[in-house]
C-alpha positions in Angstrom: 0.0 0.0 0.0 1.7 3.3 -1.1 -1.5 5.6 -0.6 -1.5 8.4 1.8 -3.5 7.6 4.9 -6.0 10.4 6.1 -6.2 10.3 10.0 -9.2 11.1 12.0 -8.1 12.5 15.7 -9.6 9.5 17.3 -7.3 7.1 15.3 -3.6 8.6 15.7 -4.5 9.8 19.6 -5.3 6.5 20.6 -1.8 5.7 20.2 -0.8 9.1 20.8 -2.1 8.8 24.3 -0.4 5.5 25.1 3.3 6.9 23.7 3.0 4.1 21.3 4.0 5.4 17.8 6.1 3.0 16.8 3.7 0.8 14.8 2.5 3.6 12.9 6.5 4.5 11.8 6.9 1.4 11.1 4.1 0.8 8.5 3.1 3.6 7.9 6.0 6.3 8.3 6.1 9.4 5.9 2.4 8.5 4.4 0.2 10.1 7.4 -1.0 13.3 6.6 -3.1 15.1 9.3 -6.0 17.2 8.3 -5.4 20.6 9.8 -8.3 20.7 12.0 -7.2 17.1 13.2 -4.1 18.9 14.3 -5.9 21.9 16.0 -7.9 19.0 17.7 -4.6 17.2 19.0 -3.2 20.7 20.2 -6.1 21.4 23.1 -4.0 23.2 25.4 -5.5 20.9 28.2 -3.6 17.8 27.1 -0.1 19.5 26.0 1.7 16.2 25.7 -0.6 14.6 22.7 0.4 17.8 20.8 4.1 17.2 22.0 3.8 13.4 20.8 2.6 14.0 17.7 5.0 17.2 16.8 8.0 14.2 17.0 6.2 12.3 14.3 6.2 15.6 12.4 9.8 16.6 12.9 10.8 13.1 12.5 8.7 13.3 9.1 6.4 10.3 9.8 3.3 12.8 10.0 2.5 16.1 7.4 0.1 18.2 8.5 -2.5 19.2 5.1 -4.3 22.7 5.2 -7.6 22.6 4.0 -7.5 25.9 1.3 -10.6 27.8 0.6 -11.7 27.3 -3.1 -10.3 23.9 -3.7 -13.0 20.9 -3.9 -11.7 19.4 -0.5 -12.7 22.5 1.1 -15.8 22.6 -0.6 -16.4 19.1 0.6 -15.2 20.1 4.2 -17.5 22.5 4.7 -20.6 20.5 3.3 -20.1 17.6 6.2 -19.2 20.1 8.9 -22.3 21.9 7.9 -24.7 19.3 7.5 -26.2 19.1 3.7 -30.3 18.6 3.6 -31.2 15.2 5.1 -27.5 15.1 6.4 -26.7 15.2 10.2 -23.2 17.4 10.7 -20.3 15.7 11.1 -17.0 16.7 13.3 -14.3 18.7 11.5 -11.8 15.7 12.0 -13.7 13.5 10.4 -14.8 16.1 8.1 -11.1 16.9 6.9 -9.6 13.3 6.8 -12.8 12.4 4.6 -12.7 15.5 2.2 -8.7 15.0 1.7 -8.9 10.8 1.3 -11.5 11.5 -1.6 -9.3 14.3 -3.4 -6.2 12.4 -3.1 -7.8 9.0 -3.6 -6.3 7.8 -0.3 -7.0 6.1 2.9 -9.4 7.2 6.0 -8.0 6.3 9.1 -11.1 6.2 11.5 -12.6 4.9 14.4 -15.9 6.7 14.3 -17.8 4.7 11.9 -21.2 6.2 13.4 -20.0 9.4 11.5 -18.1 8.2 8.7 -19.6 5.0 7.1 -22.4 7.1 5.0 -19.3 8.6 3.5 -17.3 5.5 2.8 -20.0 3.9 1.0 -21.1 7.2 -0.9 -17.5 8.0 -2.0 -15.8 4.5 -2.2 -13.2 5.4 0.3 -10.6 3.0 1.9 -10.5 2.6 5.4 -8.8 1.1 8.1 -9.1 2.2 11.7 -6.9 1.2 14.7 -7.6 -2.5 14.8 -7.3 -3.1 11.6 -3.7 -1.2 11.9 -2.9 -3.6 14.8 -3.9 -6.5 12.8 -1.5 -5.4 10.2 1.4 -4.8 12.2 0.6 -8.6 13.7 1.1 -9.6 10.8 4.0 -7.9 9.5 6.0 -9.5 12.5 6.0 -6.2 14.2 3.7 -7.4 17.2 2.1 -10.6 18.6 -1.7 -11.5 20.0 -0.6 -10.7 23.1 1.7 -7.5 22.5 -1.8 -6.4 20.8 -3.9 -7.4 23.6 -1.5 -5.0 25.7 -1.6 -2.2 23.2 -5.0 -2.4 22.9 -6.1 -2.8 27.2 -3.7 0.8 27.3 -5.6 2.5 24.9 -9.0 1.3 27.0 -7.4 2.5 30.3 -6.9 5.7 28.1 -10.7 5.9 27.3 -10.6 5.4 23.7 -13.4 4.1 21.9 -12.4 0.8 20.4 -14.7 -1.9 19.1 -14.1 -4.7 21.6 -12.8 -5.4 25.0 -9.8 -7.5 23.6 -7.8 -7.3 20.6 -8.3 -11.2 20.7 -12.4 -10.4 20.6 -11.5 -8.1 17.7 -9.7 -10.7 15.7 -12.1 -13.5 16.4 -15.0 -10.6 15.0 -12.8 -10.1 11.8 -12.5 -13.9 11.2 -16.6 -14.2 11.5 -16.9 -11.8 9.9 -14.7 -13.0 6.7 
């Protein structure tokens, strides 16, 4: 895979808030471009050290941070799911930016929030992945086992992100029925 990856806030801060980057340089390092409002979002001033983690993967050249400019289709997108089109709910401007740029660039959403995103990834044919999926493929690149995953994965619960299972076991055994 040599597309750009599109992340949503909820997707890079889940390893951002265990200090746990490594898996993302590793397969991913120098393709994952931040929507500008998904870097305002990781810069709260509350939570100064998820901004300091993800400036290193900026510096270091793993992460590029993507303005959204006026006039261009992926701002007229943008602005269409923040604002909510007829028969539309809103969406976040996160989500909105890593969806408008993965359209444009023909690249991949990196999401957790499928409440928000799946209309869009079914009406715009987007690739996705989210953060099991990105654990699954570390597993099987050799960079982690089951049980490194299941460690990963119980950190980023204790951190309160929103993953869709209790285990990273439960998660694979989902994907296989799933298959």
């Amino acid at each position: 895979m040599t597309d750009e990856l599109f992340f949503d806030t909820d997707c890079l801060s889940a390893f951002l808030w265990i200090n746990d980057t490594n898996i993302l340089h590793e397969l991913y390092g120098g393709r994952i471009v931040l929507p500008e409002p998904v870097y305002q979002e990781l810069s709260n001033p509350s939570i100064p050290h998820i901004k300091q983690r993800a400036d290193i993967m900026i510096s270091s050249k793993d992460v590029s941070v993507k303005t959204i400019d006026a006039g261009t289709d992926e701002y007229k997108l943008y602005v269409e799911l923040v604002r909510g089109k007829k028969g539309q709910k809103s969406i976040g401007r996160g989500e909105a930016g890593g969806i408008a740029l993965a359209k444009t660039y023909n690249g991949v959403l990196a999401s957790n929030n499928y409440k928000d995103i799946a209309p869009y990834i079914e009406k715009y044919n987007l690739k996705h992945i989210d953060t099991g999926q990105i654990l699954v493929e570390a597993m099987k690149r050799g960079l982690i086992t089951e049980a490194d995953g299941n460690s990963i994965w119980s950190k980023m619960l204790a951190k309160k992100r929103k993953l869709p299972g209790n285990t990273f076991s439960e998660y694979l055994a989902n994907q296989q029925n799933d298959i």
